[in-house]
MARFITI-453430 format. One record per residue (C-alpha): y negated, x, z negated. Coordinates in steps of 0.05 Angstrom, whole numbers, padded with zeros to 5 digits, always signed. Layout:
N
YXZ;...
END
This chain:
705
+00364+00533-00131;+00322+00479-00093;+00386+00463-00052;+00428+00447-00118;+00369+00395-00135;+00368+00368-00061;+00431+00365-00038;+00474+00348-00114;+00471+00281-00150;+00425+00287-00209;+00430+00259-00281;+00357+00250-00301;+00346+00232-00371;+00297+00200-00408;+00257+00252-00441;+00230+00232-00505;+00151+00259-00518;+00158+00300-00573;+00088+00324-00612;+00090+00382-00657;+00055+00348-00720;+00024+00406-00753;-00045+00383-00760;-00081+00351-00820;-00113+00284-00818;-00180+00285-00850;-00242+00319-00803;-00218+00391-00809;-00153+00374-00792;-00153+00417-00730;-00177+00481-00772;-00104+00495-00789;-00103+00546-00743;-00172+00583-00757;-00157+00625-00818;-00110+00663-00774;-00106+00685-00702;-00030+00680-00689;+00032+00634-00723;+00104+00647-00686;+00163+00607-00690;+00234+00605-00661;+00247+00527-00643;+00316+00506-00663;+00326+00475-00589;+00307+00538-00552;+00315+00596-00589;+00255+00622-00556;+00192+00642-00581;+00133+00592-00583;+00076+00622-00611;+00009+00589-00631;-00058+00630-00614;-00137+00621-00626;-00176+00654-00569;-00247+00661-00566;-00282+00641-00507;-00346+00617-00482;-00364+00609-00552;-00303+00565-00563;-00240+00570-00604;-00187+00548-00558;-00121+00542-00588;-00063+00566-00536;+00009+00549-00550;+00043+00595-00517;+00124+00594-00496;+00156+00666-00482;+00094+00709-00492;+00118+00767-00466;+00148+00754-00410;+00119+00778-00338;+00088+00716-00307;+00031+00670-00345;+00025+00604-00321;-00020+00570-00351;-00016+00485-00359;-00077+00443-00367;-00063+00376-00395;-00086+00312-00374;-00154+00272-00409;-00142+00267-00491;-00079+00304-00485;-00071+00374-00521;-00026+00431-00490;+00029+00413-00541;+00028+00329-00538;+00028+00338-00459;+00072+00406-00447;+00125+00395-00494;+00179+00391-00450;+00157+00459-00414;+00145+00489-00484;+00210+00476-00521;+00261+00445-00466;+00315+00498-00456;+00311+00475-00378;+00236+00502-00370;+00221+00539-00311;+00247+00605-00330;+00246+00664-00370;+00211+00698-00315;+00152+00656-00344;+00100+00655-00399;+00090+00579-00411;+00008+00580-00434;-00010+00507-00458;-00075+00501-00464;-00122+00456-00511;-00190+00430-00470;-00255+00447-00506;-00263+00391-00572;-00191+00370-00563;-00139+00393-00609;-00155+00459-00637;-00201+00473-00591;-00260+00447-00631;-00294+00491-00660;-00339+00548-00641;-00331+00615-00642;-00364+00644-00709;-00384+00579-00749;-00338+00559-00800;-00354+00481-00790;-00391+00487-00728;-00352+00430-00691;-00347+00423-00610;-00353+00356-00590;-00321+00335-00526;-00372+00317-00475;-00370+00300-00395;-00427+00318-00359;-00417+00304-00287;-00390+00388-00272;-00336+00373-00332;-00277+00400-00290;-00311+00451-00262;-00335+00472-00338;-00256+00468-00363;-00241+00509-00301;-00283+00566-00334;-00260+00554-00404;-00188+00562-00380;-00211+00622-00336;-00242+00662-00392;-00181+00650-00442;-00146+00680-00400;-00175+00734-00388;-00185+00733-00470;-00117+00737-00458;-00104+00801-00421;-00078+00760-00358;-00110+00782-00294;-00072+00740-00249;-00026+00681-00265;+00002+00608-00240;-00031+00548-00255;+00002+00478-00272;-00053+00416-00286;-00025+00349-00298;-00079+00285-00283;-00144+00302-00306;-00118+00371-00322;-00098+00376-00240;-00171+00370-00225;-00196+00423-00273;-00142+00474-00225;-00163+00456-00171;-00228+00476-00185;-00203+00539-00217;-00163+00567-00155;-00230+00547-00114;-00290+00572-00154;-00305+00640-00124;-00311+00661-00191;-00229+00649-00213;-00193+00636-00149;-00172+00715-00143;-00139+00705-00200;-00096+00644-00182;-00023+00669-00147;-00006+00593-00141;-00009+00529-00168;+00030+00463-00190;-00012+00396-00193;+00004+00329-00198;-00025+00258-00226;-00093+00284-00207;-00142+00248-00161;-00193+00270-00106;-00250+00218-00118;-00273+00164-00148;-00280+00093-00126;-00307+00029-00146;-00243+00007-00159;-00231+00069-00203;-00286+00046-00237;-00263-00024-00258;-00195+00002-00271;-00229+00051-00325;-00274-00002-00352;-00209-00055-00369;-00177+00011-00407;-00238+00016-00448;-00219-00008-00504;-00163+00028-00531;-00134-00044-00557;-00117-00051-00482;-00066+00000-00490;+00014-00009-00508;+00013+00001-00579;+00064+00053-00573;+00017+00102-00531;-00043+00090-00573;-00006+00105-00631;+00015+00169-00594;-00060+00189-00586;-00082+00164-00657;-00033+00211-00687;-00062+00275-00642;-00135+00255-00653;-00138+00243-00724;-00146+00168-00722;-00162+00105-00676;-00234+00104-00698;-00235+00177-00659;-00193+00157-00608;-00235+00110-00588;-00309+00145-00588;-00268+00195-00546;-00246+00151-00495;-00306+00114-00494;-00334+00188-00479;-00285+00205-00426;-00298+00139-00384;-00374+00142-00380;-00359+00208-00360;-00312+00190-00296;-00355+00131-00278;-00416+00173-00284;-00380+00225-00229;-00376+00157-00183;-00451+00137-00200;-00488+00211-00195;-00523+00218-00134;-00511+00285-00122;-00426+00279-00140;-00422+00215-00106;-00356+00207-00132;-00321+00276-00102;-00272+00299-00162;-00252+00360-00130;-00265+00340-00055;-00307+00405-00027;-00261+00442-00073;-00196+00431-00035;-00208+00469+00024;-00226+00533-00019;-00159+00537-00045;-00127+00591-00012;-00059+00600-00057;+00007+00565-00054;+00000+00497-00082;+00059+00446-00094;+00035+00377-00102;+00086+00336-00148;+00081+00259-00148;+00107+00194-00174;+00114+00141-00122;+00103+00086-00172;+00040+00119-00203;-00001+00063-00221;-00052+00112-00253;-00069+00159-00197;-00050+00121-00121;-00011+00169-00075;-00064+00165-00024;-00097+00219-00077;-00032+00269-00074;-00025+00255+00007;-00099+00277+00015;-00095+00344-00032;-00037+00355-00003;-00068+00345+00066;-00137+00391+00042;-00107+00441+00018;-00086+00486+00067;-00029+00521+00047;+00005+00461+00003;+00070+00424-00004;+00077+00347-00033;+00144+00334-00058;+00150+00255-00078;+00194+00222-00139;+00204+00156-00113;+00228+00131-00185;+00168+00174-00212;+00109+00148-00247;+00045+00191-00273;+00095+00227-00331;+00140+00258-00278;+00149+00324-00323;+00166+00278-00383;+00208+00226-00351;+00246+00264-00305;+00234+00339-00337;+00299+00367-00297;+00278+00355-00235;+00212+00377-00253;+00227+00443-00283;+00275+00470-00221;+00217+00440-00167;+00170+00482-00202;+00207+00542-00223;+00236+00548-00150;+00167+00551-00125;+00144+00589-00174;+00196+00645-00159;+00176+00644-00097;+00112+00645-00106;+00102+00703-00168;+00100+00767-00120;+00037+00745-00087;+00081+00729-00027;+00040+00676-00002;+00106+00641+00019;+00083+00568+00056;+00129+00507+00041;+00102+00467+00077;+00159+00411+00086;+00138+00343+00050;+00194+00324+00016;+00227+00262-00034;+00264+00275-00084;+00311+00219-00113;+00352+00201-00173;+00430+00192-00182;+00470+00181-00131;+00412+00171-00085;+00390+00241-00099;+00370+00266-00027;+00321+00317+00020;+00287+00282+00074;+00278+00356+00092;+00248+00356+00165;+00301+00397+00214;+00268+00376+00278;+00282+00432+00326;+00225+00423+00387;+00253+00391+00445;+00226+00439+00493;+00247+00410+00554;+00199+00345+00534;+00149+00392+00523;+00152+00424+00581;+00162+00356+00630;+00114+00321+00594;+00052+00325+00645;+00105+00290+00694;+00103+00221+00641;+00033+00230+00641;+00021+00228+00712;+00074+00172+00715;+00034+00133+00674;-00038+00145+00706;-00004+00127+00781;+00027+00065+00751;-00040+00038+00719;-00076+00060+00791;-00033+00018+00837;-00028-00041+00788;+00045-00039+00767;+00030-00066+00694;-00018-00118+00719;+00035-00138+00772;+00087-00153+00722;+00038-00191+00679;+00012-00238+00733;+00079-00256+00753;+00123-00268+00684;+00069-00304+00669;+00045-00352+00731;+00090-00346+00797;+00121-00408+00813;+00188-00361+00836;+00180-00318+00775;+00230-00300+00747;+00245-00317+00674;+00196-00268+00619;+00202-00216+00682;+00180-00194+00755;+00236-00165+00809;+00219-00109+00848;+00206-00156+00909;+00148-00193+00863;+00117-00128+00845;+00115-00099+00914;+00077-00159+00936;+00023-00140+00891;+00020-00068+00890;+00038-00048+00967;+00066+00019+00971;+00137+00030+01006;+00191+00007+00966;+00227+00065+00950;+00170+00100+00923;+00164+00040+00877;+00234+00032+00847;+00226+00110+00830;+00159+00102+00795;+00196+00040+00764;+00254+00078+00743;+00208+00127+00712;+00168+00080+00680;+00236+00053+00649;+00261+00122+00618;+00185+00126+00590;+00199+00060+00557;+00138+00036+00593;+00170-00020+00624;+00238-00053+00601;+00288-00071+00651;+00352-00115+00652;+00394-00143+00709;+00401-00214+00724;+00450-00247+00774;+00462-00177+00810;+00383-00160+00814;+00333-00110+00766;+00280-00151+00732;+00228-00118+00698;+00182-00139+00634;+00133-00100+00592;+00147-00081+00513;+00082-00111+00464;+00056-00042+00472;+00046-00040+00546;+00027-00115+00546;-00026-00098+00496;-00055-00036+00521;-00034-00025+00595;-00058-00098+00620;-00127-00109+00646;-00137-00177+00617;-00113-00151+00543;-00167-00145+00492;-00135-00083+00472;-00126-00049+00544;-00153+00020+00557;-00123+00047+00619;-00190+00060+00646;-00192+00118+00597;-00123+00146+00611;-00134+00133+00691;-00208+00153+00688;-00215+00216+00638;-00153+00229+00612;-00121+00234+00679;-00186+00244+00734;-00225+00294+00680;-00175+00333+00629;-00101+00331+00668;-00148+00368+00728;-00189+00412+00675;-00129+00428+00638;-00112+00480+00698;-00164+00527+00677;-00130+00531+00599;-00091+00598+00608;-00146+00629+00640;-00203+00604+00579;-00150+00621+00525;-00150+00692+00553;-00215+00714+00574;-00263+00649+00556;-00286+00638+00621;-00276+00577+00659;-00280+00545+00728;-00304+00484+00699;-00371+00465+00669;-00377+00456+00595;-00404+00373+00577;-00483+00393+00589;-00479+00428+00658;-00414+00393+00681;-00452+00323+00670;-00515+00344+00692;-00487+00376+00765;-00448+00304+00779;-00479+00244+00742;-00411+00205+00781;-00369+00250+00733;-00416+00230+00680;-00411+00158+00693;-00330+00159+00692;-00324+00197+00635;-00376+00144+00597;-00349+00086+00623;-00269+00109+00610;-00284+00119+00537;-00326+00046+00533;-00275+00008+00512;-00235+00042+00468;-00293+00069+00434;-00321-00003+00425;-00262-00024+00382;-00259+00049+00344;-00331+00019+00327;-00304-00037+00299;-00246+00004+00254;-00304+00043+00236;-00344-00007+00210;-00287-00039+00166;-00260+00029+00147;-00327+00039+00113;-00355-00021+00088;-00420+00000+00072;-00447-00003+00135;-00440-00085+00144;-00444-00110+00074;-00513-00099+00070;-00514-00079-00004;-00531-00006+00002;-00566-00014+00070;-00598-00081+00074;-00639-00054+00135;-00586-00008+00169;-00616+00049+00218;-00570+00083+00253;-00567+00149+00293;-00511+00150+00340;-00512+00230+00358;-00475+00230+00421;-00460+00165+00432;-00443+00161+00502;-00438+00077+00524;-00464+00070+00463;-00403+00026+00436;-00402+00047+00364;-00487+00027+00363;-00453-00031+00401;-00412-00054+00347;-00451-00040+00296;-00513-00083+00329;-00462-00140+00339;-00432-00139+00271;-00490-00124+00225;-00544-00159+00221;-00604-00129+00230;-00577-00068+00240;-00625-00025+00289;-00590+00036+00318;-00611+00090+00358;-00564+00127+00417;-00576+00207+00426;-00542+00235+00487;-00546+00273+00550;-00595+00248+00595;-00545+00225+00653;-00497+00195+00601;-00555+00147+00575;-00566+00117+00639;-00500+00095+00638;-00509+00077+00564;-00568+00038+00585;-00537-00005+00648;-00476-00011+00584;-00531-00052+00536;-00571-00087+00587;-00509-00127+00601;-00509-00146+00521;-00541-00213+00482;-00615-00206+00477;-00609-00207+00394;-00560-00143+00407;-00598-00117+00458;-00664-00111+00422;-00632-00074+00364;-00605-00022+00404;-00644+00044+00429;-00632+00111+00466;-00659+00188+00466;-00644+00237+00524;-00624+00295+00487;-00578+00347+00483;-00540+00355+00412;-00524+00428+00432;-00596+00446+00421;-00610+00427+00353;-00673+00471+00367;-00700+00415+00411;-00709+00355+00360;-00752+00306+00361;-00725+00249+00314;-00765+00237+00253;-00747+00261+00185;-00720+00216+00130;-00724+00156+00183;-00637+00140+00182;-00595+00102+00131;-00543+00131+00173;-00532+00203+00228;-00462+00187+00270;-00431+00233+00303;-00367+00219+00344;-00327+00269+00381;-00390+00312+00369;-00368+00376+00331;-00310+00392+00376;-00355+00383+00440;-00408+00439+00424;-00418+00515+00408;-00392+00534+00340;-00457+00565+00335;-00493+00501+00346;-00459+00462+00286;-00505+00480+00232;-00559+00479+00274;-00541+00409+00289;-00525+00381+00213;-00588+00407+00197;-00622+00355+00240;-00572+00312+00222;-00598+00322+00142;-00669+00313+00158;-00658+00253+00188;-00630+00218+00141;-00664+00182+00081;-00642+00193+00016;-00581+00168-00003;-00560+00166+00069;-00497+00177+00097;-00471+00222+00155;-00409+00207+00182;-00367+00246+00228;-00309+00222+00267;-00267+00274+00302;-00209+00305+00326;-00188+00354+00266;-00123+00396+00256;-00092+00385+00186;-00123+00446+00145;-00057+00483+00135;-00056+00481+00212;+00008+00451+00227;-00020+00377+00264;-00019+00321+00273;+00008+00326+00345;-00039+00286+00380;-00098+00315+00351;-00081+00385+00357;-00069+00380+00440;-00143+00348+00444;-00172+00410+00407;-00127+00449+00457;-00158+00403+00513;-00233+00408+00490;-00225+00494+00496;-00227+00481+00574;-00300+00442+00555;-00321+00485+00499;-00283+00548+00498;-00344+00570+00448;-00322+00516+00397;-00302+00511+00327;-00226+00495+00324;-00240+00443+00278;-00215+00432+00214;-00242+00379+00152;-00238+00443+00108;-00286+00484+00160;-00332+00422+00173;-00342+00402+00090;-00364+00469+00080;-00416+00470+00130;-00444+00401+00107;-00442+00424+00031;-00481+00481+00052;-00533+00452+00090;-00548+00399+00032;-00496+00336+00034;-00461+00319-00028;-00393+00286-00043;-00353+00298+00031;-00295+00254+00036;-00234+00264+00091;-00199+00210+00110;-00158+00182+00175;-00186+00139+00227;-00146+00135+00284;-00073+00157+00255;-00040+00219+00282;-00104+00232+00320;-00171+00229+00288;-00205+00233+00223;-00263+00222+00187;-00307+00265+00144;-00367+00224+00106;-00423+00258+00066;-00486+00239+00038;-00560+00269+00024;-00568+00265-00045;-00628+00205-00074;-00691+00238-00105;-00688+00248-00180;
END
């Protein structure tokens, strides 16, 4: 089935909304239903059975409209905020292209929407629709225990926008998530930001709105007066998620890793109502979870383009319903018309890179060693012979001094690498470097850092990386994990310190743009930082330099904070006075001597992969007690994707880091978020810092009530 949708030119048409108008108007309009438990009806469209249910639960009448009720697989839909199972599901309920008749369609009405507001028991006992700051978690329940009203054990979930967030929270409560087989999501959103914020205050007022959607929502809530109290409801209620102290904005954030079912993530490209940053990140979080893109989509995917819709989902459904725990794990866009395409990924490995790959490497350490870069440089740019935007292998030789043949083979390597560009003029090879290696392979670049590829990628891991198959199979190693190994040969120590300086130092500053907070001065007027093992200190660096009157404080191994300290002497006097260091080992979070509550914010970069998995909690502990309230910790890493599979670069550092720390954690956000939740940090956010190589995980200790 999914190959006829990829690979075949689809007609999608628009799909007009259509609302089952069977309530009354006046304030017991949505009692219809209450008198009797169960109305059926065979839809002229269909010819299937849509029946119409009132379940008790939690003290609740929910209303259910249910499509196919006896057939073999629930899945249950939660709609999106003031939609009913009905206004939101019609397509899936009456459509004859639904996702099966494998499939019981359950639409389900949220508590005080629909007729889902009454309770249980009280003839005009009316529900109103509230949002404390647990909301989705609450709905989660609600839909939990009508199911199991229900008689359904174990069943799909599908949650559209606000109705997403409610299942995710569903498949990860440790209450419900047994009962989730998989799940569809799609329009939903991880966070909240401020710009969330602003965007919910301008839609406010439901007079903002095209007339033709608030008529839409007048008509299923009895009114605009109504309408309105309930949106008015439903934003304090998001912006109140972004305000709390203790939510700190996280939607569904230390949910996501929890989720241990199948989960396809569905999503409009030209959403303006839920960013695909939000879909990329689930996507990313979840561990065992597919994003499939509609480039023509917008947050009504499964309305505007309901074919496509209902064979993605019913595909994965199918292969989803026997609890085979299938991964798709392919990201993948799916057009429209003619232009209806798979950007399926086929990428066989290419082995034989794989397997030469440590010869590039060294190819590119000898190069930066005997100056080749630096040679080319100096003379395209100031030779009075040079040649024209280039350097001939004559020019270079004079500058690096090994025999010539050597030379033109390292060149010629270089070349293949696409390290250095070559062309011929008048009979003779003249050589010129690409932006990249002009940028990051020079010594006078502000962006150069072949110190840290000559002096720890290539002098410290290429050597260590001998010792792998042997520390993969039994955990022991020839080498020295960071504490002893630094602490036998301050020299190594040194290298290692001074090779990452640079780099690090503008890392710092991406840091301090990627999170705002930390300069602006709004949130920490007075910023106090603890840099837990900071090595040259260049993130305190950048912060001290950037922020003013920012004082920061640099925690590492004692021989590493010499060379930290030589590192800041050499800064301005108004940086240098703002910037501290402890000798102390971050693997012993038993030995602590920083003062509680005494940090706005605890760094710690390239920390969690670097010491004993048995030291982490140990070490956030500290890393809680240090901070004030309200206080952020931010950790900056080198984490594998959740679901495992990348990103490249990041997953042959873990690899690197077992010859260090065979004892570690194979790191993960999923892994990490958990073990901050449960030592007492709210609101965990994941996010990329260094592309294809590092992220970020940021947390904070919740202010005093």
């Amino acid at each position: 089935m999914m190959n006829s949708i990829r690979n075949a030119s689809l007609q999608l048409t628009n799909r007009c909304l259509i609302t089952r108008n069977c309530q009354k108007k006046d304030d017991g309009y949505v009692r219809l239903f209450r008198s009797f438990c169960t109305t059926t009806s065979t839809n002229n469209k269909t010819g299937k059975n849509v029946v119409e249910k009132t379940v008790s639960a939690n003290g609740i009448d929910f209303q259910v409209t249910i499509r196919n009720p006896d057939a073999p697989y629930p899945l249950l839909c939660l709609p999106g905020a003031l939609g009913t199972g009905t206004s939101d599901f019609s397509n899936l309920l009456y459509d004859n292209e639904s996702v099966g008749d494998d499939f019981s369609v359950i639409a389900l009405d949220m508590r005080g929407l629909g007729g889902s507001q009454y309770k249980s028991n009280a003839e005009n006992d009316r529900v109103h629709r509230d949002y404390p700051t647990n909301f989705y978690i609450r709905d989660a329940l609600d839909a939990a225990k009508v199911m199991k009203a229900l008689g359904h054990e174990r069943y799909s979930l599908l949650g559209w926008s606000d109705g997403a967030n409610s299942a995710v929270h569903l498949a990860a409560h440790p209450d419900t998530k047994a009962a989730v087989n998989s799940m569809v999501i799609f329009g939903g959103g991880a966070y909240v930001s401020q710009d969330d914020v602003k965007a919910w205050e301008s839609l406010r007022d439901i007079n903002s709105w095209s007339k033709t959607h608030r008529d839409e929502k007048a008509k299923i809530h009895g009114g605009l007066e109504r309408l309105q109290m309930l949106n008015n409801d439903a934003t304090d209620g998001w912006i109140n998620i972004f305000q709390d102290s203790e939510t700190n904005g996280d939607i569904c954030l230390a949910a996501l890793h929890q989720v241990d079912c199948p989960t396809l993530v569905l999503h409009g490209k030209k959403d303006v109502v839920c960013e695909i940053k939000h879909a990329t990140y689930i996507a990313r979080q979840i561990p065992d979870a597919t994003l499939t893109v509609l480039p023509d989509g917008k947050h009504n995917i499964h309305q505007r383009y309901a074919t496509v819709f209902h064979e993605l989902v019913g595909e994965f459904l199918e292969q989803t319903m026997d609890s085979s725990r299938m991964t798709l794990s392919t990201p993948t866009t799916v057009g429209s018309g003619e232009d209806e395409v798979s950007k399926k990924n086929d990428d066989q490995p290419a082995i034989d890179d794989i397997a030469y790959g440590f010869m590039g490497s060294k190819a590119l350490s000898v190069a930066l060693k005997i100056g080749v870069f630096d040679a080319i440089d100096v003379v395209s740019k100031g030779e009075d012979n040079a040649v024209e935007g280039g350097a001939t292998l004559n020019q270079i030789l004079t500058h690096c001094k090994v025999p010539k043949e050597r030379l033109r083979t390292l060149l010629s390597a270089c070349v293949a690498l696409k390290l250095i560009n070559r062309r011929v003029l008048r009979g003779e090879d003249v050589f010129s470097l690409p932006e990249a290696s002009a940028e990051q392979l020079v010594k006078s670049s502000k962006r150069y850092w072949g110190d840290y590829i000559v002096g720890q990628v290539d002098a410290q891991f290429y050597v260590r990386m001998k010792d792998l198959d042997t520390t993969i199979l039994t955990g022991d190693t020839s080498s020295d994990g960071y504490e002893a190994w630094f602490d036998k040969d301050p020299d190594a120590a040194k290298r290692y310190t001074q090779a990452q300086h640079n780099g690090s130092l503008a890392t710092g500053y991406g840091l301090l743009k990627r999170l705002p907070e930390l300069s602006q001065g709004e949130k920490y007027p007075n910023l106090r930082m603890l840099d837990i093992g900071g090595g040259s200190g260049a993130f305190s660096i950048a912060t001290a330099r950037k922020v003013k009157d920012a004082d920061c404080v640099i925690l590492d191994l004692p021989n590493v904070i010499k060379v930290a300290e030589e590192i800041i002497s050499k800064e301005d006097e108004q940086v240098r006075n703002r910037l501290s260091t402890v000798a102390l080992s971050a693997a012993d979070p038993g030995n602590w001597m920083i003062e509680d509550e005494s940090f706005d914010v605890v760094l710690m970069s390239y920390v969690s992969g670097s010491i004993s998995s048995d030291a982490l909690s140990g070490l956030y502990q500290n890393a809680f007690r240090a901070l004030r309230p309200g206080g952020m910790v931010v950790i900056h890493d080198f984490f594998v994707d959740n679901n495992g599979e990348g990103p490249k670069k990041a997953a042959l550092w873990a690899l690197t880091h077992v010859t260090v720390n065979p004892e570690g954690m194979g790191l993960r956000p999923g892994r990490i978020v958990k073990l901050l939740t449960e030592n007492g940090l709210v609101g965990p956010k994941v996010e990329d810092m260094i592309p294809g190589t590092t992220q970020l995980i940021v947390a904070t200790k919740p202010k005093l009530a």
